[in-house]
N, C-alpha and C positions, 0 to 999 in steps of 0.2 A: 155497247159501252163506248165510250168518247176515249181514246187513246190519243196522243202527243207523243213523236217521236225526234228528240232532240239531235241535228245529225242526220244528212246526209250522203254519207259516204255509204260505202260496200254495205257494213249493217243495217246501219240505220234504214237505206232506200228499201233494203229487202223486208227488213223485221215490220216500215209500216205500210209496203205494198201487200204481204200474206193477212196482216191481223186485219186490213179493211175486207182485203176477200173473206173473212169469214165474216162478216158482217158489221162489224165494227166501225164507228167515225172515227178517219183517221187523218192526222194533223202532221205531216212533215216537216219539220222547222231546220231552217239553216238563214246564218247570214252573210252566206254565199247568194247575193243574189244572181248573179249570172250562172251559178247552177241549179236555183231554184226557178228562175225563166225557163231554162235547158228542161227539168224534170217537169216543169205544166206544159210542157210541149212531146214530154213521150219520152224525150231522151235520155239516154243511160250515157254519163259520163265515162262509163269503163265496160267492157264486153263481160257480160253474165247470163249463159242460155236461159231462155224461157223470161225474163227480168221484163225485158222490155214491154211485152204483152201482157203480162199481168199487171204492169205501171198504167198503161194505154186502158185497158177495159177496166180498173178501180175507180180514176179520175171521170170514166166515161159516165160509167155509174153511179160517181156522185160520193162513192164512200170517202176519198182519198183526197186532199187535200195539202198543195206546198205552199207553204208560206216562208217570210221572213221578219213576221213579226209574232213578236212574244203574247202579246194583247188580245192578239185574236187567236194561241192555238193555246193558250194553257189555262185561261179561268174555262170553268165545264168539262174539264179531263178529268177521270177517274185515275187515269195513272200515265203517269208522266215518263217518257224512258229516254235517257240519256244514253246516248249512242255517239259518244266523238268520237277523235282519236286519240291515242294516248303513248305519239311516239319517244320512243326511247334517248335519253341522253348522251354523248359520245359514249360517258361511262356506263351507262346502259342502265342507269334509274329511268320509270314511267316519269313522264310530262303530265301531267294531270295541269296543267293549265287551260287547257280546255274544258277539264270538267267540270274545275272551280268557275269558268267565268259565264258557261250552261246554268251552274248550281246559283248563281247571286240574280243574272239574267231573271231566270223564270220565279225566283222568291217574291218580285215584287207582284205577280199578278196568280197568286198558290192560292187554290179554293180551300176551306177546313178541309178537312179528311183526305185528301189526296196521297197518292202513294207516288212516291218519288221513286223512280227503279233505276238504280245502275246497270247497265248494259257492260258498257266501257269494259276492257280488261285493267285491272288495278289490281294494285298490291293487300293482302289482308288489312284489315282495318283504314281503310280508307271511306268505306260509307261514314265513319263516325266524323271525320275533316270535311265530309261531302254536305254529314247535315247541318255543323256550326256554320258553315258557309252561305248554306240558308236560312239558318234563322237569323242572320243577320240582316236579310232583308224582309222579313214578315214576323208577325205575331200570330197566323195563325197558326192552328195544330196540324203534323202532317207524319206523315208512315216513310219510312225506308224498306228498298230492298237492293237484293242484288242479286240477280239475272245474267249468270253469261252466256254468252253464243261457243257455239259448236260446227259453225258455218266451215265448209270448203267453197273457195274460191272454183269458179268452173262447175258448182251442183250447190247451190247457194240456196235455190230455189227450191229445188228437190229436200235437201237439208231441212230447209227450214219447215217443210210441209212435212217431212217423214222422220222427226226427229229419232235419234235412239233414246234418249230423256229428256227432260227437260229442270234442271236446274233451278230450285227454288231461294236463295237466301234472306231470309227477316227470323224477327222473335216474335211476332206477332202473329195469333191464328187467322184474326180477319184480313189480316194481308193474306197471308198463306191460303185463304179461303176466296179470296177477290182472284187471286193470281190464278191460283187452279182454274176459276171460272174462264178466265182469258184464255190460257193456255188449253182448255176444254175440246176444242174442236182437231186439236194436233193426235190425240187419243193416243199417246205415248205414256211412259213409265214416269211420274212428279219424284223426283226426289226433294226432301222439305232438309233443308240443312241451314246450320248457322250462317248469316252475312261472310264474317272469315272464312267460312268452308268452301264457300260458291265461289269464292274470290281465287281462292286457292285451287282448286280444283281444274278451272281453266288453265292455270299455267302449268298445272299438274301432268294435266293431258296433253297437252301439247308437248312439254320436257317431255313425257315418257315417248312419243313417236319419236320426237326427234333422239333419243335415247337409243331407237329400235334401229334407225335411220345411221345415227354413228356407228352400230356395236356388227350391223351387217356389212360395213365400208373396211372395219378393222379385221372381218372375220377375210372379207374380201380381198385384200393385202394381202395376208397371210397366205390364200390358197393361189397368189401368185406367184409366192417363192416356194412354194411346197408342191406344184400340181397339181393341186383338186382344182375343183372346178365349183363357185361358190351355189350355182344353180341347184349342181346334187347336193350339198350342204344344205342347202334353204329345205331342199325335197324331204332330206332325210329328217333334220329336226323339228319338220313340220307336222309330224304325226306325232308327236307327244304335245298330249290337247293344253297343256300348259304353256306350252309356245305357239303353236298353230301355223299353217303355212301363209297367212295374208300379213301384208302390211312390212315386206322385206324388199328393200330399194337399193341396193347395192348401185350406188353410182357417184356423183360430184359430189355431197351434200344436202344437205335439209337449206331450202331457202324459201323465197316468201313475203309475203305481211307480215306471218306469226311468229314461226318456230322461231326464225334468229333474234326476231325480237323481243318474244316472249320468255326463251330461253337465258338472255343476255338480261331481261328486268330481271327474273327470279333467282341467276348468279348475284346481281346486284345486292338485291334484297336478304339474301342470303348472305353478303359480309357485311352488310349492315346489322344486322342481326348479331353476329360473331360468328358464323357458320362455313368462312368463304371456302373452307378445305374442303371441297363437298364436289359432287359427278356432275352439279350442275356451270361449276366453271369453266371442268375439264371439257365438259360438251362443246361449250363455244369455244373455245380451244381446241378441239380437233378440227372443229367444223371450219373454223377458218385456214387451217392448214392444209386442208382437204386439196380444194384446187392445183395451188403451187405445187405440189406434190405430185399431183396425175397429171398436171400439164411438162412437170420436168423427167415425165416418165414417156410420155407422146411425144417431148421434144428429139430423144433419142432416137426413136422408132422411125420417125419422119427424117431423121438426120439434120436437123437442125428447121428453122420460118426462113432464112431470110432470104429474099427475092421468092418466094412459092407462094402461090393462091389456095387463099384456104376459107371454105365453105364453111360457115358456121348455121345451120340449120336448125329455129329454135331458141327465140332470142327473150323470149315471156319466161316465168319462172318456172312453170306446168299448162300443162295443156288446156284446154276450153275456158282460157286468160287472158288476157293482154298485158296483166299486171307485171310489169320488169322488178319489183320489189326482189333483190337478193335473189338475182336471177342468174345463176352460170354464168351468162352470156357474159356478163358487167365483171365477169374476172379475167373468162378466159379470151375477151377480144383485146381485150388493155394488152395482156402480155404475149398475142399476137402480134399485136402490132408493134411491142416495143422490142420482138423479136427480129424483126424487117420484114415481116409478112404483107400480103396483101389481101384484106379482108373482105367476103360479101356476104352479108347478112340477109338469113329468109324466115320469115314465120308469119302463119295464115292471120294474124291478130294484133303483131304486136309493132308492128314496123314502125306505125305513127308514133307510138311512144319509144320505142328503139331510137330514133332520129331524137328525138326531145332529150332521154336519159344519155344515149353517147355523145349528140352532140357533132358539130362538123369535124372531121381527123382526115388528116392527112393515109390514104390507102384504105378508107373505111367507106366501101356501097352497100347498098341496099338493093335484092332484087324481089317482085312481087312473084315468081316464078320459081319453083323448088328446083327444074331444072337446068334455068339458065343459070341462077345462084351458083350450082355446083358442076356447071359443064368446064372442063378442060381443069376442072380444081388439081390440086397437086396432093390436098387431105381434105375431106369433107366430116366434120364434125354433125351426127347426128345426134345434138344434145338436149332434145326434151321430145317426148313419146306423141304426138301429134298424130294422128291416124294416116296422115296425106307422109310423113317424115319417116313413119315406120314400113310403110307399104310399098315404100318407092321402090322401084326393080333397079338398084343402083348399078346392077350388070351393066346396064345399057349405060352409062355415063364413064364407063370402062375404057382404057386407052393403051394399046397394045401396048409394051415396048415402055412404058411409062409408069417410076414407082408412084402410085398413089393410098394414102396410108384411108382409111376409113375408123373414124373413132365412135363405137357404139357407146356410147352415155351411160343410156338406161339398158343396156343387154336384150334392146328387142329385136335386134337382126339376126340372118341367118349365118352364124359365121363361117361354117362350112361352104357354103354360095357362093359367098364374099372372099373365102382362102384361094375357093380355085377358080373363079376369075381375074384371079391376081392380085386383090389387094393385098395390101400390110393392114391385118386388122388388128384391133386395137379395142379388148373392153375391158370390163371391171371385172377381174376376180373369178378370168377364167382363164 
């Protein structure tokens, strides 16, 4: 099958590097041309394991194909997939002006019968805005769908080849029936649901993580004015199979490409509607309160930033990333430094883009070394679970005679280790 995948960013590179590995002709369009140079030369503009290699032996192979022209990757596509972006407004409506200008773009050169598939995340009933938008530039006849991603940033790869479902939206069976074939080789579970349904669904899943993400942060609060300890808590209501013990993060926030912005469209969409009284505003609403709140709780413990060096270890938003989107870091270095702190920032991935997102500041280095980063610190921030960040023996970075606070993030340290070599530790919700 001839596939077109419009978009290349995070989705789009991945969604049309997997569908040529199954054998498929595949047509990557962007008109970014200095990134579509970058990708016929191998390069991944953003760090995703395993990406690169499979981008490197598709194109070698012949299936795979970047372009930046419309002309040559959409007449002879069976199915066209729209893969932009579709960032959020201050007020937190989708932008869809990328889709709309994907959707007029490729109407001028649309074979009969083509299936037009939304990738994109959008709000319900937007395939219907997506196809006036092309029929205004063609007469021929063509199919809609709508297809969302399920992708984790850092397993993108892995994701996409081992799906848990796969997400069908149209009213038409021979869509439904083209699409299955595509998606054929993935051998996961086809759910066939309405255009709105599949639209909804994505933001569905991701509100409810980030949902899960809030309600263990609040639970986590509580069991530090109360003594528990949120770990037995997670232990204990993890055995009734209705809650289950995965997927319990007890830490800064849900942050990202998605949740906050996914969460922040479908508060949106939701008072546009009439709806806005609803867990999905409150969600972005905690979520932004989250930080200030744990940083005014480690500001005491520490005794106050100013004139003390302080290690921020973990500067991407999660681990096997480089993606700074809604990343910790972008909160808690600001109000570091407007503390009088002196900041050095470390993370295995993301420092290029750290330097680009924070920008030159005054007290603000970068080290490529976990432990020069945090030698002689006065508090070391271990704020995103990295394997090289959690395994450090931070004993040894230990300084007689000297308070230094250690703040575990994600609760993956030993805090017992850490008490009686003398730090001031510092986690969530225990």
């Amino acid at each position: 099958m001839r596939v077109t995948v419009i978009g290349t960013g995070f989705v789009g590179v991945v969604t049309a590097a997997v569908f040529a590995s199954f054998g498929n002709e595949v047509y990557g369009l962007d008109i970014d041309e200095a990134k579509v140079a970058s990708l016929r030369e191998g390069k991944v503009p953003f760090y995703e394991p395993g990406l690169e290699e499979l981008l490197i032996g598709e194109q070698k192979k012949g299936s795979l194909t970047f372009t930046t022209d419309y002309a040559e990757a959409i007449p002879g596509s069976e199915v066209i997939i729209i893969a932009v972006g579709t960032p959020s407004t201050p007020e937190g409506e989708a932008d869809l002006s990328y889709v709309y200008a994907a959707a007029k773009s490729l109407s001028k050169h649309l074979d009969e019968g083509t299936i037009v598939v939304v990738k994109s995340t959008v709000p319900p009933g937007t395939l219907d805005t997506v196809e006036t938008a092309i029929k205004e530039g063609t007469k021929v006849g063509f199919h809609m769908a709508s297809v969302p991603e399920f992708l984790r940033e850092g397993s993108a790869v892995i994701d996409t080849l081992n799906p848990s479902r796969v997400v069908l939206g149209a009213t038409d069976q021979e869509v439904f029936a083209k699409l299955e074939f595509l998606h054929a080789p993935l051998q996961a579970p086809v759910v066939k649901v309405s255009p709105e349904s599949a639209q909804l669904a994505k933001y569905a899943a991701n509100a409810y993580l980030a949902t899960r993400i809030t309600f263990i942060n609040q639970v986590a609060d509580l069991c530090e004015h109360s003594g528990a300890n949120v770990d037995e808590v997670i232990e204990a209501i993890g055995y009734d199979e209705r809650i289950g013990n995965h997927y319990w993060y007890p830490g800064f926030g849900y942050g990202g490409s998605c949740f906050p912005k996914d969460v922040k469209e479908l508060a949106y969409y939701s008072r546009e509607i009439g709806l806005g009284h609803n867990l999905f505003n409150k969600l972005n609403e905690l979520n932004e309160e989250r930080i200030p709140l744990i940083m005014a709780k480690i500001e005491r413990a520490a005794g106050g930033w100013a004139g003390k060096k302080v290690a921020v270890l973990g500067l991407a938003f999660k681990p096997n990333t480089d993606d700074m989107r809604e990343a910790p870091s972008l909160k808690v270095i600001p109000i570091l430094l407007e503390k009088g702190a002196s900041v050095v920032g470390y993370d295995p991935r993301a420092l290029d883009n750290a330097k680009k997102v924070l920008g030159e500041r005054e007290n603000l280095s970068y080290s490529a070394s976990l432990k020069e980063a945090a030698a002689g610190a006065d508090a070391i921030f271990a704020l995103i679970e990295w394997p090289d960040i959690v395994g450090f023996d931070y004993v040894l970075l230990r300084e007689e005679g000297k308070a230094q606070v250690m703040v575990d993030a994600r609760n993956q340290l030993d805090k017992s280790k850490l008490e009686a070599a003398g730090y001031i530790y510092v986690g969530i919700g225990r």
